[in-house]
C-alpha positions in Angstrom: 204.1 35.0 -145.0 202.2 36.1 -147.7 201.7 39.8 -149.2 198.7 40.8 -150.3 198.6 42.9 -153.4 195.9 44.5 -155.7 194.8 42.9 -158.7 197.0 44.6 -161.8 194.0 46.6 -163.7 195.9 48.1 -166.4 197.3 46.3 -169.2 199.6 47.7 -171.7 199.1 47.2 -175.0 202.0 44.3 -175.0 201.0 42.6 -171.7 199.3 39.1 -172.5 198.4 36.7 -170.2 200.2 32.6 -170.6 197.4 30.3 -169.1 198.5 27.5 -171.1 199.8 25.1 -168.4 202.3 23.7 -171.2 203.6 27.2 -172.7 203.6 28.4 -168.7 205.9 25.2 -167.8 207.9 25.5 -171.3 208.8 29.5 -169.9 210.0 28.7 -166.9 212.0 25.6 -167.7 213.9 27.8 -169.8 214.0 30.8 -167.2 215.4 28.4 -164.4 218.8 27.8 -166.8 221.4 29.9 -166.0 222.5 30.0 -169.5 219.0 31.1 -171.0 219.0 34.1 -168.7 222.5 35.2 -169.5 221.4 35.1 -173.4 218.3 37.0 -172.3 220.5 39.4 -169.8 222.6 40.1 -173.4 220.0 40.8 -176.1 218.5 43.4 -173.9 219.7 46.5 -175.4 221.2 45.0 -178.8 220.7 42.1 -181.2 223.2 39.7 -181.1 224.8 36.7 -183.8 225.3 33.4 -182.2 228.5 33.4 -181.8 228.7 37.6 -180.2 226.1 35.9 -177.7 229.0 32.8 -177.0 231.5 35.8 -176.8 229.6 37.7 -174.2 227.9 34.8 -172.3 231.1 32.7 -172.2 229.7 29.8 -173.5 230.0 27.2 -176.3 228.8 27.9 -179.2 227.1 24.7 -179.3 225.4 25.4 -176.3 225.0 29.0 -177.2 223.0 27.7 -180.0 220.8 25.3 -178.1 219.5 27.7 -175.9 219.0 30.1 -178.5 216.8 27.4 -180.5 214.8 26.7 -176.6 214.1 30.7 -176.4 213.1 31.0 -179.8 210.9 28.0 -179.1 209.1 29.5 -176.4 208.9 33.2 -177.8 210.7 34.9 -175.4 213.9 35.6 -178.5 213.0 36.2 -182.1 215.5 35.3 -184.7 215.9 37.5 -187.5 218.2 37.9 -190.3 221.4 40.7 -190.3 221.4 42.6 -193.9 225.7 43.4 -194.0 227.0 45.3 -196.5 228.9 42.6 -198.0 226.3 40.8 -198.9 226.6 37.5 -196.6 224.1 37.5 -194.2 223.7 36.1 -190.5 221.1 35.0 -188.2 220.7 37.7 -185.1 218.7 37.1 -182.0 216.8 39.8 -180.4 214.9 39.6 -177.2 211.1 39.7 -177.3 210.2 40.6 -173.9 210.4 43.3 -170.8 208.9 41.5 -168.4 207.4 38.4 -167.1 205.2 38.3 -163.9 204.2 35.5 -162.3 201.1 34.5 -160.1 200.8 32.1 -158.1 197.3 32.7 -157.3 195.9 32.1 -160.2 197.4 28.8 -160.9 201.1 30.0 -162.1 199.9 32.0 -164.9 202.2 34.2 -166.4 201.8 37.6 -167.7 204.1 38.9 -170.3 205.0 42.3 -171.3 206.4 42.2 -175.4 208.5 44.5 -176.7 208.7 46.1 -180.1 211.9 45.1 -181.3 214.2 47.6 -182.6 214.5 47.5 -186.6 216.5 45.9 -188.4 219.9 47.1 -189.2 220.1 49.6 -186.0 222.9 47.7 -184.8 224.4 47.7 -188.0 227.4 49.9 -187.7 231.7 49.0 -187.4 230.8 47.0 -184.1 228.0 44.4 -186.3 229.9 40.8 -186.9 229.6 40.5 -190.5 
C-alpha cells in the first residue's frame, strides 16, 4: 500500500538534494551497516576521537576507524582537528547531517539536511580525550 504525500515545498537553507546515482548508492551502503549508524547515533550531540567513538560504539578500533574513513568519504562525518591544552593534538569526528530523506519516486534521490557543526573546542573541557 502506498501513501501519498505532498511534494516537500520548502527547503531549508541546509537541505540539498543527492541525484547522483553513485553518491545516492555510496550513502546508503554506508547507512545499511550497523556500525556506521552507531558512529553516526554517537557524534550527534558531541565530537568524538576515534578511539571515544570505539569506547562508546563497542567496537574495534580498527573497525572504528574504517567506518569513520567510509563516512568521511561520503560526507555524512567531517573530521577535524582537537586543539588540547597540552599541545598534542587529535583527530575528532563530528557528524554533518540531521536528516536524510529518501524518495523513491523520484528514482531513490536523497535529500539531505546539513548541519552547522558546533566550533571547535566546545567539547573541550575535563571530559575531552587529550
Amino acid at each position: 500500500m502506498a501513501i501519498a504525500t505532498p511534494p516537500r515545498v520548502e527547503r531549508s537553507p541546509g537541505e540539498t538534494t543527492v541525484d547522483d546515482d553513485d553518491e545516492v548508492q555510496a550513502i546508503l551502503h554506508a547507512l545499511q551497516d550497523d556500525d556506521c549508524r552507531a558512529v553516526m547515533d554517537a557524534t550527534g550531540e558531541t565530537s568524538l576521537s576515534a578511539s571515544e567513538l570505539a569506547d562508546a560504539c563497542d567496537l574495534p578500533l580498527s573497525t572504528t576507524y574504517r567506518k569513520l574513513d567510509t563516512l568521511t568519504e561520503v560526507g555524512l562525518l567531517a573530521e577535524r582537528t582537537r586543539l588540547c591544552p597540552d599541545g598534542k593534538h587529535a583527530s575528532e569526528y563530528v557528524r554533518m547531517v540531521d536528516e536524510i530523506l529518501v524518495d523513491a519516486d523520484a528514482g531513490f534521490e536523497l535529500t539531505v539536511t546539513r548541519r552547522t557543526p558546533p566550533e571547535h573546542g566546545a567539547r573541550l573541557g575535563d571530559d575531552a580525550e587529550c
